[in-house]
N, C-alpha and C positions, 0 to 999 in steps of 0.2 A: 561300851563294854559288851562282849558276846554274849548273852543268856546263853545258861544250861540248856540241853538239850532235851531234858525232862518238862521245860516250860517253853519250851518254842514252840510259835504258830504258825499258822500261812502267813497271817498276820504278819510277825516279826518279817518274817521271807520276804514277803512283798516289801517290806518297808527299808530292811538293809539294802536289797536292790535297788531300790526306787522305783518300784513297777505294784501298776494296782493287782489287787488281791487277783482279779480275774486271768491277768496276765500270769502270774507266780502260778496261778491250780492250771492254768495250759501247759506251763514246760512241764509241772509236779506230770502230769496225764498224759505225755510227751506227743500233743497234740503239734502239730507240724506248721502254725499259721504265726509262731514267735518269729522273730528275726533271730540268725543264730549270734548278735553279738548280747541280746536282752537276754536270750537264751542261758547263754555264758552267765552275767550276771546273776540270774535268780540259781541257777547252780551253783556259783562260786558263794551265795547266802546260803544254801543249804547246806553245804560242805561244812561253813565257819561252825554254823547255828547247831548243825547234828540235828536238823529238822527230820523226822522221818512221819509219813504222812500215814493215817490209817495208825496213831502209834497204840492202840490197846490190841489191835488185832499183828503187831509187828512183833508185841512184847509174846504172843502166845504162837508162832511161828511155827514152834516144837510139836504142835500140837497137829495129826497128819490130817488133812481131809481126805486123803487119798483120792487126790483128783491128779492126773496130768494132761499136761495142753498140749497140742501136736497144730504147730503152726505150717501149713502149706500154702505155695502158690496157687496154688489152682484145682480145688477137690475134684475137676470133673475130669483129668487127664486120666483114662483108666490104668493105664501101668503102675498107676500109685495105690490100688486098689489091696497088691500083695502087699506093701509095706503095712499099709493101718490094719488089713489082716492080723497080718503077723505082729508088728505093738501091742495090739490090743489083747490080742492072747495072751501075751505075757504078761501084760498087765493086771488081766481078770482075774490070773490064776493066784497074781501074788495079792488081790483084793483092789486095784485100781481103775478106778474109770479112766476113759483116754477121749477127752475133751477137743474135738478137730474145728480148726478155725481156716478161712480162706485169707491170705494177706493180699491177694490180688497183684501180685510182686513188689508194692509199694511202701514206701519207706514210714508214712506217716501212718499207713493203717496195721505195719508190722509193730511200730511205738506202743498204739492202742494196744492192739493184741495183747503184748510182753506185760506191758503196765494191767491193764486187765486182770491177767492170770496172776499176778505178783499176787495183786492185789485183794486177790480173793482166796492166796493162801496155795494156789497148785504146788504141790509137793515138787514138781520137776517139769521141765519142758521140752521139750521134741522140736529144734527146729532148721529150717536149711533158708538163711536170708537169702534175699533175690535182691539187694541193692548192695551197692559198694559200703565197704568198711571203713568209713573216716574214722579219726582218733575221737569226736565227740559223740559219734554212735556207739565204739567199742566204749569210753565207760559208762555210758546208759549201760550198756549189757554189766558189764561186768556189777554194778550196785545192784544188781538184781538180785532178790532175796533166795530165788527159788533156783538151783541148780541146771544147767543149760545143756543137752548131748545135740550138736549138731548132726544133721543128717547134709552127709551128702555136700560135704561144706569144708575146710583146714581151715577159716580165719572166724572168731581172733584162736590165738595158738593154743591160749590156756584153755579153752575149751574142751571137753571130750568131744569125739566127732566118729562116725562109722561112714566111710567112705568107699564108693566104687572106683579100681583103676582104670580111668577114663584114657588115658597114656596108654597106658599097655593095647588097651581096646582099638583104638584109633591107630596105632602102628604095624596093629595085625592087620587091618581093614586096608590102611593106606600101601602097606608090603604086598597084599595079595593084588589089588590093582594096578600096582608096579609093575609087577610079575607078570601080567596081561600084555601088558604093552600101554598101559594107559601114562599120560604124562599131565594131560590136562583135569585135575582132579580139582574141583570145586569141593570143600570143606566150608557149609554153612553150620555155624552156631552161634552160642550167645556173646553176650560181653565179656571179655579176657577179666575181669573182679570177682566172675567168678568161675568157681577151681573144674567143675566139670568141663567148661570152654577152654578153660586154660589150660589142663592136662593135655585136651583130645588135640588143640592145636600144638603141643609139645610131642603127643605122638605121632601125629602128622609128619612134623618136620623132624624128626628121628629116623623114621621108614624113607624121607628122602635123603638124608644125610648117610644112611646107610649104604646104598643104592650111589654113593656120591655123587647125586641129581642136584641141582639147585632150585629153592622153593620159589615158585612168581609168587609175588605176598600178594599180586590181585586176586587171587583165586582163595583166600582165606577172610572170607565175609564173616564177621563177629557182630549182630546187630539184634538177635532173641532168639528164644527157643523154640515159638509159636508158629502154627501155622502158616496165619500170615502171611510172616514175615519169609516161611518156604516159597510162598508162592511166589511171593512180587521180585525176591532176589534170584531165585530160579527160572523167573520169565524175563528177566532181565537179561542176564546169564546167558539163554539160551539164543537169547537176538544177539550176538554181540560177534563183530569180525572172526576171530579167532574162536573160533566152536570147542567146548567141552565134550568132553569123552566118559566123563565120572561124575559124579556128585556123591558126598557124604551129607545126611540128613543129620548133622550133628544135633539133635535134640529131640527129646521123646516124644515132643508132640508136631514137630515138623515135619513128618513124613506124609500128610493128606496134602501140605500144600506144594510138598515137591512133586507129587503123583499129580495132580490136579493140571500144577505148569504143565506139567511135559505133554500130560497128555491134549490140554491146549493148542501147544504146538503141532501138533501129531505126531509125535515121535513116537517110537517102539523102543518098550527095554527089553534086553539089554541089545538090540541092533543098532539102535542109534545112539542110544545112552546108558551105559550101568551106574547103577543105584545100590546105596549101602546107606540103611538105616542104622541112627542109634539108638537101641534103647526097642527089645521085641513090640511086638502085636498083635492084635488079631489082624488087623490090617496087612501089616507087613507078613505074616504067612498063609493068607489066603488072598490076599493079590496075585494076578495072573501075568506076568511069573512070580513067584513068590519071592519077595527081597529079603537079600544079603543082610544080616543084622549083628551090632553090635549089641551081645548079651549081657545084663549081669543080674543076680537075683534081688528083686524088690524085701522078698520076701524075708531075706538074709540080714537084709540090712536095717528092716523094723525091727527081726527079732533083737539082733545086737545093739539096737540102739535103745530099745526099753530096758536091755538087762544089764547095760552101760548106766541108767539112769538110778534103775533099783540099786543099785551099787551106789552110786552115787547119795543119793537119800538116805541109803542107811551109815552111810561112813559121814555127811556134810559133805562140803566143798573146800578146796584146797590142795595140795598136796599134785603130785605129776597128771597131766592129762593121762586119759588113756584113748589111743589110736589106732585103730580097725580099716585097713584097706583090702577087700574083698575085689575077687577075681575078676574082671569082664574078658568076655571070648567074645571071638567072631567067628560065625555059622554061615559058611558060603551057601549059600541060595542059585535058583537059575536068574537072578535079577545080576549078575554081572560076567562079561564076558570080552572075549580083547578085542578094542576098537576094530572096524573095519579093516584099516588100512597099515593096522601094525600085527605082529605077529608076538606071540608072549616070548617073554624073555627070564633069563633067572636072575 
């Protein structure tokens, strides 16, 4: 028979499973060293049992600490500097600390994290995942007790989210390169799971379908955001039969390593190669020549995403998302200019 949920233990948990207690408080702490079929298991006990773990401090929920957590990939990218800015301000004003955790883009240390702040009662949380959304992550997310406003993110759907159009940004950038005469346009970014990669390469291939160009799919590298991964696919890139005329730095932090390649190679931008960053810098406007950038405000999208949250907390969870897609432009720069051996066209 299933014990009430007022008397369930780890105990019970582990034992409807059949997994020792130690195993049951790893999935409970969504430590990532379960198998996901034991995984299953000690969930489908918690589910029956109505186990909830921490239950005196679950029962007093209502009760605000006013804390929120703001999960990011990687606190040291400084573009991300106007977002916590701007959170933060809005949060101080309404009485909330903004609690900044680094997830390392990882999916096991993103679990911690969530469970963490659950756990300790954060009123709401600020976050933009860097790994793909299987169906046994989104309902971890979703039993979350504390309210979720994605940044920078559309999955899962029911979430609230404050997002930059990455699309529109990418097709202004990809049009004006057209418009040069360029045809060979290398567009590096991250993995297509997620929505910034996956806009920018939908407006990529929009600016060519407009143009009714046809896209070479070799020239759309989808492998991270990171330096990196600019450098070694951009030195690749540039050794390769068929020479590029373009690159897009699709990600905010991958413009040192496409400057880095090129200038490796010895090449001159925009003589040899134009270049179009995404996502400003101080880098990319005091670079000699200053690069082409894919704009959108950091700052806009903390502010919106903390006052998405306070909404949220004062009304609970439920009821329609709410979704915020804010403007990105592209700021021609002397970083691009028509290939040598074509002449611009309209």
């Amino acid at each position: 028979m299933t014990k009430k949920t007022a008397t369930a233990t780890l105990r019970h948990v582990a034992e409807m499973a059949g997994v020792s207690i130690g195993t049951a408080s790893r999935v409970i702490n969504g430590k990532q060293t379960v198998k996901p079929a034991i995984r299953a298991k000690v969930q489908d006990a918690i589910d029956k049992l109505g186990y909830r773990p921490n239950a005196v401090a679950q029962s007093m929920r209502r009760r605000s600490t006013h804390i929120v957590g703001c999960i990011m990939r990687d606190i040291n990218i400084p573009s991300l500097a106007a977002f916590v800015s701007a959170a933060h301000s809005v949060l101080d004003q309404a009485g909330f600390s903004l609690l900044i955790s680094n997830s390392e883009g990882l999916e096991g240390r993103e679990r911690e994290l969530l469970m963490r702040l659950d756990s300790q009662q954060a009123d709401g949380i600020l976050f933009g995942p860097y790994t793909r959304l299987e169906p046994e992550f989104e309902t971890f997310l979703h039993r979350l007790e504390a309210p979720i406003v994605l940044v920078d993110r559309d999955e899962p759907a029911w979430a609230d989210a404050v997002m930059a159009d990455h699309a529109g940004g990418a097709f202004d950038a990809t049009t004006h390169l057209l418009n040069q005469g360029h045809r060979r346009i290398l567009l590096l970014t991250g993995s297509t799971f997620i929505y910034p990669a996956r806009e920018r390469i939908l407006g990529y291939r929009r600016a060519f379908a407009a143009k009714g160009l046809p896209v070479d799919e070799e020239l759309i590298c989808t492998t991270g955001f990171g330096s990196m991964e600019g450098f070694r696919h951009t030195s690749s890139r540039l050794g390769s039969a068929d020479p590029l005329t373009a690159i897009i730095a699709g990600g905010i932090d991958m413009l040192p390593g496409v400057l880095r390649a090129i200038r490796v190679r010895g090449m001159s931008i925009p003589n040899d190669i134009s270049v179009v960053s995404v996502g400003d810098s101080e880098l990319a406007q005091l670079h000699t020549p200053a690069i082409s950038s894919i704009r959108w405000d950091q700052g806009e999208i903390g502010r919106s995403a903390a006052q998405i949250l306070l909404k949220r907390i004062g009304s609970g969870t439920g009821g329609t998302p709410e979704r915020i897609l804010l403007p990105a432009e592209f700021t021609v720069r002397a970083s691009t200019a028509a290939p040598r051996t074509t002449s611009p066209v309209g």
